[in-house]
C-alpha angles and dihedrals in degrees: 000000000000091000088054100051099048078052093059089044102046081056090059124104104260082221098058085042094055081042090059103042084053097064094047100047081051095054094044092050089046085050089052100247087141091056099044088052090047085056099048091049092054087052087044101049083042085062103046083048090052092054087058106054092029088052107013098248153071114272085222090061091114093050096102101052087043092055086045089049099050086049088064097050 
């Protein structure tokens, strides 16, 4: 079903697509979804601030070795 989809989608006109995305973008951001988004990140970003200062240091600090570790797999 998804393969077949994507198919029906690739044979559209890029114009009518972007058309498309266009008018969705528009009804999300005059529902507010940007900023909704906006909002979350800012809660986000205040978290990641909070670790810091509660632990002394980033909640992120593994990401390296992780990132080293899924390489190897």
């Amino acid at each position: 079903a998804t393969m077949e989809l994507a198919g029906q989608i690739a044979r559209m006109h890029p114009f009518a697509l972007r058309q498309a995305k266009r008018a969705v973008n528009q009804t999300l951001d005059v529902q507010g979804f940007y900023a909704a988004v906006q909002s979350v990140f800012d809660t986000h970003q205040t978290g990641h601030g909070n670790a810091l200062s509660v632990d002394g240091y980033p909640v992120l600090m593994q990401l390296e070795g992780m990132k080293d570790k899924l390489r190897r797999q």
